[in-house]
N, C-alpha and C positions, 0 to 999 in steps of 0.2 A: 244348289249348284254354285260351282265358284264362279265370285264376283268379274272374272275377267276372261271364264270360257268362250265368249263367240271371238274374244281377238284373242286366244293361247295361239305359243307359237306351235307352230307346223309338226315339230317332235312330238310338244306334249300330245298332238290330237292322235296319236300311236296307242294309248296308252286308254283305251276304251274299256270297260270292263264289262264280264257277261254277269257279274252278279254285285247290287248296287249293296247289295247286303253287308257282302262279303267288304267290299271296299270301304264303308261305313263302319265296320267291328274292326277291320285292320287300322284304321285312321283311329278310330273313338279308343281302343283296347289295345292296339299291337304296336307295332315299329313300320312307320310305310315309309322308312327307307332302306326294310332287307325283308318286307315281306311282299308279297309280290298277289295282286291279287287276278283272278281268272280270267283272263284277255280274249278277244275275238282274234285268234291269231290270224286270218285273215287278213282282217283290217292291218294287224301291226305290220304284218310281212309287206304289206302293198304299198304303207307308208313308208316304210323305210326302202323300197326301190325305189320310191319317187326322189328321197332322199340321196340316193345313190348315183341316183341318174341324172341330180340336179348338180352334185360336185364333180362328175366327168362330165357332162355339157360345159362344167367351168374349167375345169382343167384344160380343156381341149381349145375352148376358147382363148388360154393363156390368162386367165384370170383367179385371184385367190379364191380358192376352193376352201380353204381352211376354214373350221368349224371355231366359232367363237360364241363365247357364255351373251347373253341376250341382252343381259343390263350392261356390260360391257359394250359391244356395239350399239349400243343405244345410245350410251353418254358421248361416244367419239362421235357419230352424226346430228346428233344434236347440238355438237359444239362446232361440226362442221358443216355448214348451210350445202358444200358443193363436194361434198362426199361420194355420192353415187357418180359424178361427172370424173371425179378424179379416180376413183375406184373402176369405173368402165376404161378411163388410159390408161391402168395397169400399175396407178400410184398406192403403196402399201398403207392405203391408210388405217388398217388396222392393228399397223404395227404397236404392240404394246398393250392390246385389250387381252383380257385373261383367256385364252384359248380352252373351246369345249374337248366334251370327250367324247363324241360321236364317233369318231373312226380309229378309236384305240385298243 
């Protein structure tokens, strides 16, 4: 199990597989970044409405919705103690962290 599964973020937890086998021989033998291995499509589909539904609750809120890379947002709040207070008044503070690719 990977070392940092019970805190992955929120995407990765999409990304469940129905065969441990399978995902094992693609990691150990193949390319697991174009081979794709057998998913609880389920689970994926229900994650990513939640995901969906958390960037129109922001949108509507008037608040950045935009998707950004993890270690990116992590180094701007880390350097920024009052990040969350100024991101809630609608200050852009993550202008300049490398933008993900969730909704592209």
């Amino acid at each position: 199990q990977c070392g940092v599964y019970a805190a992955r973020p929120f995407a990765c937890r999409a990304w469940h597989s129905t065969s441990a086998a399978r995902c094992e021989a693609i990691f150990t033998h193949g390319d697991p970044l174009s081979m794709i291995p057998p998913l609880d499509m389920d689970l994926y589909n229900a994650q990513w409405d939640v995901v969906y539904g958390v960037a129109e609750g922001l949108r509507q809120a008037g608040l950045d919705d935009r998707p950004y890379e993890l270690h990116s947002m992590l180094h701007r709040v880390l350097d920024m103690p009052d990040a969350a207070r100024r991101w809630l008044q609608g200050e852009d503070v993550f202008a300049g962290c490398t933008p993900g690719a969730f909704f592209d």
